[in-house]
C-alpha positions in Angstrom: 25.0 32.4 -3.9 25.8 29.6 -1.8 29.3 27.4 -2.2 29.1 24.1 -3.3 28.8 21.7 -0.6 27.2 24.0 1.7 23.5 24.5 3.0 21.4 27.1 3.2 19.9 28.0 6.5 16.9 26.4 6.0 18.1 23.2 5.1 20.6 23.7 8.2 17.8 24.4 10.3 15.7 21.3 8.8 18.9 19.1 9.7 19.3 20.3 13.6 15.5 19.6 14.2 15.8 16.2 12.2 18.4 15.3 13.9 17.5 16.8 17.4 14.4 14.6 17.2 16.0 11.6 16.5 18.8 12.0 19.1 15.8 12.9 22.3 14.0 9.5 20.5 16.8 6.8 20.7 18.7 8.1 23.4 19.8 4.1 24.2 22.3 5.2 21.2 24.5 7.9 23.0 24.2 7.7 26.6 25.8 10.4 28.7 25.8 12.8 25.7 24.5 16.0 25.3 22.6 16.9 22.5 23.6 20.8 22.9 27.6 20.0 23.2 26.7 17.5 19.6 24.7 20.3 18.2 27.6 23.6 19.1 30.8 20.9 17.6 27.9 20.6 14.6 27.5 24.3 14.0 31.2 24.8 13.7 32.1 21.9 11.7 32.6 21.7 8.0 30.7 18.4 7.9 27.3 19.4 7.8 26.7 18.9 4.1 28.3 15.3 4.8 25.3 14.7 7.7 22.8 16.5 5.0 23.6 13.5 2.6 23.2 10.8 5.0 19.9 11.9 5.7 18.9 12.8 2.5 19.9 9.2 1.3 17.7 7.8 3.4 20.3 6.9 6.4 18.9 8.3 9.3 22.5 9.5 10.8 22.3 9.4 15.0 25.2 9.8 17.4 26.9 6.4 18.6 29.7 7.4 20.2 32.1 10.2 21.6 35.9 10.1 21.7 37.0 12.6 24.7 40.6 12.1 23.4 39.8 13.5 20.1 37.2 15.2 21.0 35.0 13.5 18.5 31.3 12.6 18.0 30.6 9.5 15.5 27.5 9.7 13.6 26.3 6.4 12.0 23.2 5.2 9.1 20.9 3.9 11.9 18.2 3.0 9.5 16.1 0.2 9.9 17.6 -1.1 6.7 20.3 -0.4 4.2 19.7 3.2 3.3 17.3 3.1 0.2 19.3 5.9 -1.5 22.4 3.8 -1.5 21.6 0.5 -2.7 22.3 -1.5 -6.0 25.8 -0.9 -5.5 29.0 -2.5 -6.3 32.0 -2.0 -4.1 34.3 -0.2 -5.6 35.8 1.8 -8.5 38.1 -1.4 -10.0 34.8 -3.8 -9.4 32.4 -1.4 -11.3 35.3 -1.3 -14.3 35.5 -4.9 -14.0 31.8 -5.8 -15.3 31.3 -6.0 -18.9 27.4 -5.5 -18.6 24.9 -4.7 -16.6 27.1 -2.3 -15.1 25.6 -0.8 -11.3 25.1 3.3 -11.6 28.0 3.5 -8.6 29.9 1.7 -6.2 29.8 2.3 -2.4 33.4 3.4 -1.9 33.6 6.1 -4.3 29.7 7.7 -3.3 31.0 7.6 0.3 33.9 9.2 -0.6 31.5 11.7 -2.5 29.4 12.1 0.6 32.1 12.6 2.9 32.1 9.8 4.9 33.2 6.2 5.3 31.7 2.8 5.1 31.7 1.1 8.6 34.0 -1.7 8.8 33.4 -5.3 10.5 34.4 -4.1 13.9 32.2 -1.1 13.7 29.5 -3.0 11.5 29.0 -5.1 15.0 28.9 -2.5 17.9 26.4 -0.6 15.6 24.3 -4.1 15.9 24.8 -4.0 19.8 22.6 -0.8 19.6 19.6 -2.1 17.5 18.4 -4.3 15.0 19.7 -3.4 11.8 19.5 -5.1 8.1 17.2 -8.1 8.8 15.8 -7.6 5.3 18.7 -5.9 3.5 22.5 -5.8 3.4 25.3 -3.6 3.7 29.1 -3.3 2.3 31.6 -2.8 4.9 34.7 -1.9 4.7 37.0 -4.8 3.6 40.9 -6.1 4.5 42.7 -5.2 1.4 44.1 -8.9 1.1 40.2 -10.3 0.7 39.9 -7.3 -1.7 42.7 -8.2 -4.0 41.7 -11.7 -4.3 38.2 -10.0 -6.4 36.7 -10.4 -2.9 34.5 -7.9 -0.9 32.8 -8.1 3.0 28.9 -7.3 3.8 26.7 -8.2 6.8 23.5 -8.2 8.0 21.0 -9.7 11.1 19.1 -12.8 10.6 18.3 -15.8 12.9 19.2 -13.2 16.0 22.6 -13.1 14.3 25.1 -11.0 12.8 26.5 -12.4 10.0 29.4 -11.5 7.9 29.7 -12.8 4.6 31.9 -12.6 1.5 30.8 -11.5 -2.3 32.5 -10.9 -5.2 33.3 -7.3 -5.4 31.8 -6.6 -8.3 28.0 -7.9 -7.0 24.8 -5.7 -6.8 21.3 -6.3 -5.0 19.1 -4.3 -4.4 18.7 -4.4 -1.2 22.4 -4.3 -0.4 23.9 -0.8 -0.1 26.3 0.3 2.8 26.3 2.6 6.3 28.1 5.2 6.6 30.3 6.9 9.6 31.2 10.6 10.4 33.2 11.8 12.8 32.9 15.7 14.2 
């Protein structure tokens, strides 16, 4: 029987192929990396169910980035839009308490947490947009300054106009076409 949080090898197999596929297809994304070095830290990492649930959630994970100094690949949701699985969420645990009705099924920061991964924050949110276009007909939580969260206040952005924009909402807001993007690091 397998242990919670872990995959089988066919869905581990599934993943490196997915993943493989995408990486050889956007290679603008993660130049000067080297999908076998990505694909051996992957294989002894713990975070593969993590990169599962990206996918599965409609994220499309891809390497952006390499850290020699840790050692460390990011992953990122480089979906086209929002991921689909993710959407119609509040931000976070207090904001989802805070509505009296209506009430969203989650919030982003407790499902990453769930997934294993974080939400990108502004700085991040923006390189990610260097490397594509992404959200020109959806939105995405990112990770907000606790002072703007505190004041009932919560940060998203997306591309329109050949811009990204950053924008506030109240915390407690849900669209449906705003969900969040994840980052993993291995």
């Amino acid at each position: 029987m397998k242990k919670a949080k872990e995959l089988s090898a066919q869905e581990r197999e599934t993943l490196f192929k997915t993943m493989k596929d995408r990486f050889e297809k956007n290679s603008t994304r993660h130049k000067n990396i080297d999908w076998d070095k990505v694909q051996a830290k992957l294989e002894i990492s713990n975070k593969l169910w993590s990169l599962n649930a990206m996918e599965l959630t409609g994220g499309e994970p891809d390497v952006i980035g390499y850290d020699s100094a840790t050692d460390t690949y990011l992953f990122c949701d480089c979906s086209a839009e929002s991921p689909k699985g993710r959407r119609s969420l509040c931000y976070d645990r207090q904001a989802l308490e805070s509505r009296k009705e209506h009430k969203p099924q989650n919030n982003a920061i407790d499902l990453a947490a769930e997934m294993g991964i974080e939400l990108l924050d502004e700085e991040q949110y923006r390189q990610l947009q260097q490397l594509g276009t992404f959200d020109s007909k959806s939105s995405s939580w990112i990770k907000t300054p606790d002072r703007i969260r505190e004041l009932g206040g919560a940060l998203f952005g997306d591309y329109r106009y050949d811009t990204v924009f950053v924008y506030h909402n109240g915390a407690e807001s849900y669209y449906a076409v705003r969900g969040f993007r994840g980052v993993l690091r291995v």
